[in-house]
PALO-420584 format. One line per field, with one value per residue (C-alpha): residue number from 1; z, x, y. Coordinates in Angstrom, 1 decimal, decimal comma. Example, Ala and Ser with C-alpha at 12.3 -4.5 7.8 and 13.67 -1.06 7.14 Angstrom:
BEGIN
num <- [1  2]
up <- [7,8  7,1]
east <- [12,3  13,7]
north <- [-4,5  -1,1]
// end
This chain:
BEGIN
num <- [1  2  3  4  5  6  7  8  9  10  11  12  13  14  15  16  17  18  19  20  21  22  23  24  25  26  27  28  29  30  31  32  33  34  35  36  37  38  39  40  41  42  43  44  45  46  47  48  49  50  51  52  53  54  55  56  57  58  59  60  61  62  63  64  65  66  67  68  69  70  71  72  73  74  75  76  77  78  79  80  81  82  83  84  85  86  87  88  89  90  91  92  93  94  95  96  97  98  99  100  101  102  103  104  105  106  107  108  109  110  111  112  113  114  115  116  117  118  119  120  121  122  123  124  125  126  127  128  129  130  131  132  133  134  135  136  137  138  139  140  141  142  143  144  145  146  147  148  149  150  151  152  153  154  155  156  157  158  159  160  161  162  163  164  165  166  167  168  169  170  171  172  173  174  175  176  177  178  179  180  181  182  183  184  185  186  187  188  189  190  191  192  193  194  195  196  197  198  199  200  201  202  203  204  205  206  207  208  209  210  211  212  213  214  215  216  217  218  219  220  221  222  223  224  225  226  227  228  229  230  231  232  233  234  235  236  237  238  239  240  241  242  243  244  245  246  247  248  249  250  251  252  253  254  255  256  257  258  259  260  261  262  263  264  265  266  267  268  269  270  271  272  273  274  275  276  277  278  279  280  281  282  283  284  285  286  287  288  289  290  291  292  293  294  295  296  297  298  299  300  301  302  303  304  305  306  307  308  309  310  311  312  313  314  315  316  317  318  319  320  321  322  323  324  325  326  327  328  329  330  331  332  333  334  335  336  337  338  339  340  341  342  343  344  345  346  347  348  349  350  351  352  353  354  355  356  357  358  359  360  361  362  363  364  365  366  367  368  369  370  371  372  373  374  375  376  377  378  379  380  381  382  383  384  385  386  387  388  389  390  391  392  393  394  395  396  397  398  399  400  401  402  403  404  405  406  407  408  409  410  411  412  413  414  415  416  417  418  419  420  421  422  423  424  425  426  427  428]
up <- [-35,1  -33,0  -33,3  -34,4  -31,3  -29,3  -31,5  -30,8  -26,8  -27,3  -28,9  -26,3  -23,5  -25,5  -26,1  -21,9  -21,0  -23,5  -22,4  -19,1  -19,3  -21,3  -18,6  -16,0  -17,9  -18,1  -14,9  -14,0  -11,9  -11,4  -13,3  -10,4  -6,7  -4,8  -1,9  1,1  -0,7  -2,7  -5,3  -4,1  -6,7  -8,8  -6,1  -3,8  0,2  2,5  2,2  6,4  5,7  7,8  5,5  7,6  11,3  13,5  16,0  18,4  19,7  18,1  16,0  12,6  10,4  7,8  4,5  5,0  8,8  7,2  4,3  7,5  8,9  6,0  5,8  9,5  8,5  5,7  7,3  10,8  8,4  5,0  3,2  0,5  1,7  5,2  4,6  1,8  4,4  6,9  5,3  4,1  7,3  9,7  7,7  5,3  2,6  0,4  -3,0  -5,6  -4,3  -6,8  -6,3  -3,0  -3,6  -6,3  -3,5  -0,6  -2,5  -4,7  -4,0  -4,1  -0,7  0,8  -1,5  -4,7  -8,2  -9,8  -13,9  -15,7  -14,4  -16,4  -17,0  -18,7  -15,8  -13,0  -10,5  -10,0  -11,0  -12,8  -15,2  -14,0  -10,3  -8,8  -4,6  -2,9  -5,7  -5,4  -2,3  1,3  2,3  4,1  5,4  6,5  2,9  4,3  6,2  3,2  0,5  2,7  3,1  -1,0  -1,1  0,9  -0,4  -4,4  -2,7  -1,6  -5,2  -7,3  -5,4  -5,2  -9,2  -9,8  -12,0  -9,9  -6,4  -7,8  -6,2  -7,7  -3,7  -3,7  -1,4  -3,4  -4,5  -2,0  1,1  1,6  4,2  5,9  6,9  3,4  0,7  -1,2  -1,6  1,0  -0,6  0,7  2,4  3,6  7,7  8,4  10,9  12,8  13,1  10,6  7,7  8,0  7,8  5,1  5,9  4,3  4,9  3,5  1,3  1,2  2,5  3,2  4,6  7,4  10,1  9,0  11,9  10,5  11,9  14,6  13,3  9,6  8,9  8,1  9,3  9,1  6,3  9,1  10,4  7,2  6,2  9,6  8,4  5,1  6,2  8,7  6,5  4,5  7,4  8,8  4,6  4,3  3,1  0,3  -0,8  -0,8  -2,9  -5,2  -5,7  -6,6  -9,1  -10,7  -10,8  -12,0  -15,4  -15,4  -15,4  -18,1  -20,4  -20,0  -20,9  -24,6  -25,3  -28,3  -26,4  -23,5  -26,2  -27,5  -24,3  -22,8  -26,7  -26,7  -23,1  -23,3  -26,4  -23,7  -21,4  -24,1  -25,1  -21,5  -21,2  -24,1  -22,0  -25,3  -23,5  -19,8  -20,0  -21,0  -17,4  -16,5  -20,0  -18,6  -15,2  -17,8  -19,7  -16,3  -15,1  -18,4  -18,3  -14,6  -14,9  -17,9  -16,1  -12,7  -11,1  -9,2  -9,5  -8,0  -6,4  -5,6  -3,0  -0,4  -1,7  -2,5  -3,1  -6,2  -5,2  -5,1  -3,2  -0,6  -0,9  -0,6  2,6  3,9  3,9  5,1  8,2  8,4  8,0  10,5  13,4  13,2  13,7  16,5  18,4  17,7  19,2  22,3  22,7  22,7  19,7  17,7  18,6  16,9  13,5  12,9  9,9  9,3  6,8  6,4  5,2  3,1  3,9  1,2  -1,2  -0,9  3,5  2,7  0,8  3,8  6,1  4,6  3,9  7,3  8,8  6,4  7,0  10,5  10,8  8,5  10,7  14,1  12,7  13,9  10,5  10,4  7,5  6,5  7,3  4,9  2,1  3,0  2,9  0,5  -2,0  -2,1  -5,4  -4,9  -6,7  -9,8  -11,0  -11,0  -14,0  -16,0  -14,4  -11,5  -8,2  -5,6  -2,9  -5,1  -4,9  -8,2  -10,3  -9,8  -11,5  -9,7  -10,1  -8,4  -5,0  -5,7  -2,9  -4,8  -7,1  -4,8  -2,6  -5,9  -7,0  -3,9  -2,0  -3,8  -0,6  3,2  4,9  7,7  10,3  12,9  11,9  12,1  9,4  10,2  6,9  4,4  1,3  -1,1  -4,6  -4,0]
east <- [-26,3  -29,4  -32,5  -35,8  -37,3  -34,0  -33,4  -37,1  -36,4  -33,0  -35,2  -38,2  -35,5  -34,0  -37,1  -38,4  -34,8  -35,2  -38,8  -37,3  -34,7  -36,9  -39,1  -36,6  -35,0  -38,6  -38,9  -35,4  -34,3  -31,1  -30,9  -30,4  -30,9  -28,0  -26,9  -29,3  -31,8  -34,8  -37,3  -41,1  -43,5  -41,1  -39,8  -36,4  -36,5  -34,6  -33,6  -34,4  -34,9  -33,2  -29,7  -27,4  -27,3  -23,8  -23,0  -21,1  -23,9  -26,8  -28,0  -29,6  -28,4  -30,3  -28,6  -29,5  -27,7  -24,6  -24,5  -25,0  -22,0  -19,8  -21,1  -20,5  -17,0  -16,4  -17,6  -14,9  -11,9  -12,6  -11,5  -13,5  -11,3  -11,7  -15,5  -14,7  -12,4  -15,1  -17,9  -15,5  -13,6  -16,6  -19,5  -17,5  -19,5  -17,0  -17,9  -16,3  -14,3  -14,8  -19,1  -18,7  -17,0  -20,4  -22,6  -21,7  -22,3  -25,0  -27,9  -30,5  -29,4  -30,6  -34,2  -32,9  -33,8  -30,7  -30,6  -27,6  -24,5  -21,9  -19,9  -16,8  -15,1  -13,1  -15,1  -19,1  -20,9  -24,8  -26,6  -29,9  -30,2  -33,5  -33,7  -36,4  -38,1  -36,9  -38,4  -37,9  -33,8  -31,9  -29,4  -30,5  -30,4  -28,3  -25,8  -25,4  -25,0  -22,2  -20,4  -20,6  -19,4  -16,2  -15,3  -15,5  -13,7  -10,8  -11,0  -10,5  -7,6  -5,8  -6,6  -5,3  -1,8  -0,2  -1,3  0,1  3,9  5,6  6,9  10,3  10,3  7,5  8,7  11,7  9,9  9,5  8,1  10,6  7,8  7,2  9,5  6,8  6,3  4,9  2,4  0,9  -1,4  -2,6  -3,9  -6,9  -6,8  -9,6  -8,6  -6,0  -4,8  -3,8  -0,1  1,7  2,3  3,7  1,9  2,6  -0,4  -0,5  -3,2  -1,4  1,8  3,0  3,0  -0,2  -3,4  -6,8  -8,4  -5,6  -2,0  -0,7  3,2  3,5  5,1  4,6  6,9  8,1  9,9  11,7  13,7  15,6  16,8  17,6  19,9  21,5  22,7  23,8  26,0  26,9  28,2  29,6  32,7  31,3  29,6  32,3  34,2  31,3  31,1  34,9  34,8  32,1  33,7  37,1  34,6  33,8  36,4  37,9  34,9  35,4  38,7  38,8  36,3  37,3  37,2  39,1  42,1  42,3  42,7  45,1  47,3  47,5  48,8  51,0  52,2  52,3  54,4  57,0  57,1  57,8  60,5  62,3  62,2  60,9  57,4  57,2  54,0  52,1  51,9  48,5  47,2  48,5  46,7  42,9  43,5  43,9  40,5  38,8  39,9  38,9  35,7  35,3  36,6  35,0  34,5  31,4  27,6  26,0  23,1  21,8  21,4  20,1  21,8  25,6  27,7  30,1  33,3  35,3  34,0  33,9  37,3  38,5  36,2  37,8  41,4  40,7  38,8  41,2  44,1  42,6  41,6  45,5  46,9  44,7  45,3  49,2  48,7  47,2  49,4  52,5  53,9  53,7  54,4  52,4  54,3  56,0  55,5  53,5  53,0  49,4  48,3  45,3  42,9  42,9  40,4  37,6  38,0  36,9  33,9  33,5  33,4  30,7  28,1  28,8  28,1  25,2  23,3  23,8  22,2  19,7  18,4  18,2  16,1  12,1  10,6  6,9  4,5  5,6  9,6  9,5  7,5  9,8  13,6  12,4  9,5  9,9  11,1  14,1  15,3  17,5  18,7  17,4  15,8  16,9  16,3  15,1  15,2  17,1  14,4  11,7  10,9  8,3  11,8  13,3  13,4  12,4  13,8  12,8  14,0  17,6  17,3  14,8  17,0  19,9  17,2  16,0  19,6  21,5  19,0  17,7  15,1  14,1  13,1  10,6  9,7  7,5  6,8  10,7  13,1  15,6  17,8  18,5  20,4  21,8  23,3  26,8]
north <- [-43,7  -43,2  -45,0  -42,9  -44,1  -42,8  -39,5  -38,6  -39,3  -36,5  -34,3  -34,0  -33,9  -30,5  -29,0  -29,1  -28,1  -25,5  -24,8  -24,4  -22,1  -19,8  -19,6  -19,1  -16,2  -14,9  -14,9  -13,4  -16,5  -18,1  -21,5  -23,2  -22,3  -21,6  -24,1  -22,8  -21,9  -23,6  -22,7  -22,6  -21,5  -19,2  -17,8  -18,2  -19,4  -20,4  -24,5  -25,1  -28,7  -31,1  -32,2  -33,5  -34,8  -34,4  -37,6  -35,7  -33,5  -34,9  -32,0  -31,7  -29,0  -27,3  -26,3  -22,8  -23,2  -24,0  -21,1  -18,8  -20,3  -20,0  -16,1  -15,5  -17,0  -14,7  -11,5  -12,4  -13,4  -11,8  -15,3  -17,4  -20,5  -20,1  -20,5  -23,7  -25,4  -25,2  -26,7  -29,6  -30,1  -29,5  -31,1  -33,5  -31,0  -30,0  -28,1  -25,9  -23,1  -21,0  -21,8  -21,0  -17,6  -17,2  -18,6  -16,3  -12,8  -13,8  -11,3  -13,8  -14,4  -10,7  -11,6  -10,1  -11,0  -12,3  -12,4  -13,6  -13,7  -12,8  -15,7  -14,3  -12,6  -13,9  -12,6  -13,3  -10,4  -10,6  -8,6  -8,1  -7,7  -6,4  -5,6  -7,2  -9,0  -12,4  -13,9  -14,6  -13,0  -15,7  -12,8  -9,4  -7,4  -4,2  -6,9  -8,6  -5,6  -4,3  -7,6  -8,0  -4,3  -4,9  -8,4  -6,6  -3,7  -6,3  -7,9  -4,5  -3,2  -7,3  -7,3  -3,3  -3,1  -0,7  -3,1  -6,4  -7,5  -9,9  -11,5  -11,8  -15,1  -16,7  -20,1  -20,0  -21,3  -25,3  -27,1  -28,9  -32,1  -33,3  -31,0  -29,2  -25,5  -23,3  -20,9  -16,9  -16,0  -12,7  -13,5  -11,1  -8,6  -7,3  -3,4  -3,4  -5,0  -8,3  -10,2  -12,0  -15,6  -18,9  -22,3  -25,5  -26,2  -30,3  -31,7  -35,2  -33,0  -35,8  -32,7  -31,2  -31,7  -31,3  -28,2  -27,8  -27,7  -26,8  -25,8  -21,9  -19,0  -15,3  -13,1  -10,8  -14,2  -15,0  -11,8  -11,6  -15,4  -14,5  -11,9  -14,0  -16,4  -13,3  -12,2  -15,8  -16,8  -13,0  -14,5  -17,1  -14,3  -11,7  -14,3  -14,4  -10,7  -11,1  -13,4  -11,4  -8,5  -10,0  -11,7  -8,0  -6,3  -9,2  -8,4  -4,6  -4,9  -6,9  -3,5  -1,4  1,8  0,6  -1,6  2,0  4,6  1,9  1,9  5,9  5,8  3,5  6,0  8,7  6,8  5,6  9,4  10,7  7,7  9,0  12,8  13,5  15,4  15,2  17,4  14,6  13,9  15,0  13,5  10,1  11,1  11,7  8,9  6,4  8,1  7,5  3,5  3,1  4,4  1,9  -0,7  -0,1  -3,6  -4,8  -5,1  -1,5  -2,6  1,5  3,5  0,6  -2,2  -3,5  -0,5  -0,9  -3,5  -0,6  1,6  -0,6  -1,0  2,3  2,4  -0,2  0,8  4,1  2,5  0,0  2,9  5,6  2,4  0,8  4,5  5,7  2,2  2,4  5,7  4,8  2,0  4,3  2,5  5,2  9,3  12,2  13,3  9,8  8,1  4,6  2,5  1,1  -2,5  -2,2  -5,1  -7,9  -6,8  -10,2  -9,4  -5,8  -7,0  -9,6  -7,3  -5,5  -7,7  -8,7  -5,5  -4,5  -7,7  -8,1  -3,8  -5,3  -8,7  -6,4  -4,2  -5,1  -6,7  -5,3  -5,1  -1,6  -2,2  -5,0  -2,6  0,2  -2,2  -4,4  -3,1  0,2  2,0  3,8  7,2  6,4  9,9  13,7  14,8  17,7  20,9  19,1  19,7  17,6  18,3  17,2  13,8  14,0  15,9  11,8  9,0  6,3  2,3  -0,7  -1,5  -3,6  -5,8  -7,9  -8,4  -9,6  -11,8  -13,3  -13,8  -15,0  -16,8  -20,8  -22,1  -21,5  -24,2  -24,4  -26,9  -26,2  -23,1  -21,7  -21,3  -24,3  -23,2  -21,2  -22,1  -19,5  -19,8  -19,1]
// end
């Protein structure tokens, strides 16, 4: 418990911090003045008071100098942390990220009269903003108003439903220096929009330079690696697929609709052995359709991804069939009209070869911005709807791309050292 003498004290402290905030609120003023700036009889200046003093060249530096900076810094690379980094890494000034993104599009900066902010969203916006009526503008009011107008621009469209991307890679990426996670980044671009990076984001990674060298490496850099190790493990992988399909294929076959077509034609064939009704023939031939379709092995990974297991089969015998016969042929081995018999490739080597051929097409191709969007991101059609039409793209129904699921499936870490990929482990 408090004294009287004590409780008295608490109670004169509330009532002037009281007495102040009222007054500030009737006065439409921030509760406290941003960094660079200073109060002077009710109203908002620049802070040009000497604050810190550099030993390299000698120089004094002015809070309001170093907001400047920071905005300079903002408007050149459109990024709240580039401006945070350089305060703290320059100056030795560092401060809350988050009050520098508040700090650096806070109107009372262009001379507005800032009321309260609304503290309940994630981004700083204020209630009562008046142009012009809150002292001397430390940036040029119509610079300033367009900078805030772009930066909330970039904000809406990051924070939109339909914009957001789960990133297949994200959490994949290590640096290879010290073993933690590598996180995104978007780098700005001057005349166009920017590109997706990794960088390792320890600040104590053993590699990692202040100011002049950090671990990272742009996104266009690791999809060609992924699907390199896809090609150069095409056989692990194949054998994967395989063993898939064969848990499959065991799973579709203990079901009750498959037990029963595979009982009625086994009743066929015991009937047609007897001579009892050979036109059951062609039922036999329905009934062998019906089960294989139920039984077809193989994940289908759509129209740009892994093919169903057999499928790829079949394409690979009738390659394999049509190349052995036309190089018999030109050998001399064999004469037009003669008969041959073809060796169908073992069914995991056809698979091999595939994922050999489809990855290797896939790593040569050049990896920009919109080739990743367009391979990797980009919704593919799933089916036409009823009474659509195929050259419609709107009478579709659309899925999402299936390579993110195989990339999120297959591959477990990349990892990076001196900004290349040095290896890529995947979870076969």
């Amino acid at each position: 418990m408090l004294g009287a003498m004590a409780q008295a004290e608490v109670e004169r402290i509330r009532e002037r911090s009281e007495a102040g905030k009222a007054h500030r609120k009737a006065m439409g003023l921030v509760d406290v003045a941003p960094f660079g700036m200073r109060q002077v009889g009710g109203q908002l200046e620049p802070d040009r008071e000497p604050f810190l003093s550099l030993l390299a060249d000698r120089t004094v530096r002015s809070r309001a100098e170093l907001l400047l900076k920071m905005i300079g810094i903002l408007e050149e690379k459109l990024s709240f942390h580039a401006a945070w980094r350089h305060l703290g890494e320059t100056y030795g000034v560092w401060r809350d990220r988050a009050g520098i993104q508040r700090l650096l599009i806070n109107p009372a900066l262009r001379g507005a009269r800032v009321g309260r902010r609304c503290k309940t969203l994630a981004i700083a916006t204020w209630a009562d903003v008046i142009e012009g009526a809150g002292g001397e503008a430390l940036v040029d009011p119509e610079r300033h108003r367009a900078l805030e107008a772009r930066v909330r621009g970039m904000q809406a469209r990051r924070s939109a439903p339909d914009k957001r991307r789960q990133h297949v890679l994200s959490g994949k990426v290590l640096c290879g220096h010290c073993g933690r996670k590598m996180g995104r980044y978007v780098r700005p671009g001057r005349n166009a929009p920017g590109t997706a990076a990794y960088r390792c984001l320890n600040e104590e990674c053993n590699w990692r330079q202040a100011g002049s060298r950090r671990n990272s490496i742009s996104e266009s850099e690791l999809f060609p690696a992924v699907f390199q190790a896809f090609a150069d493990n095409a056989d692990a992988l194949a054998a994967a697929e395989e063993k898939q399909a064969q848990q499959q294929d065991d799973t579709a076959a203990s079901q009750p609709e498959v037990k029963r077509l595979q009982a009625k034609r086994q009743q066929y064939l015991e009937l047609m052995a007897d001579g009892d009704a050979p036109e059951l023939q062609s039922a036999v031939q329905v009934l062998d359709q019906q089960i294989a379709a139920l039984m077809e092995a193989g994940t289908d990974w759509g129209l740009q991804g892994m093919p169903k297991l057999e499928a790829i089969r079949r394409g690979a015998a009738m390659n394999a069939g049509g190349l052995e016969m036309l190089q018999k042929l030109h050998t001399g081995e064999i004469q037009l009209g003669e008969e041959m018999v073809i060796q169908n490739p073992e069914p995991e080597d056809a698979v091999a070869a595939w994922w050999r051929e489809e990855s290797t097409y896939l790593t040569r191709l050049k990896w920009s911005e919109e080739q990743i969007k367009r391979t990797i991101y980009e919704d593919v059609p799933d089916g036409l709807r009823e009474g659509g039409t195929p050259l419609n793209p709107d009478d579709y129904t659309w899925k999402a791309n299936p390579r993110l699921q195989l990339i999120r499936e297959v591959v477990e870490q990349l990892r990076v050292v001196e900004k290349a990929v040095v290896g890529v482990t995947l979870n076969v």
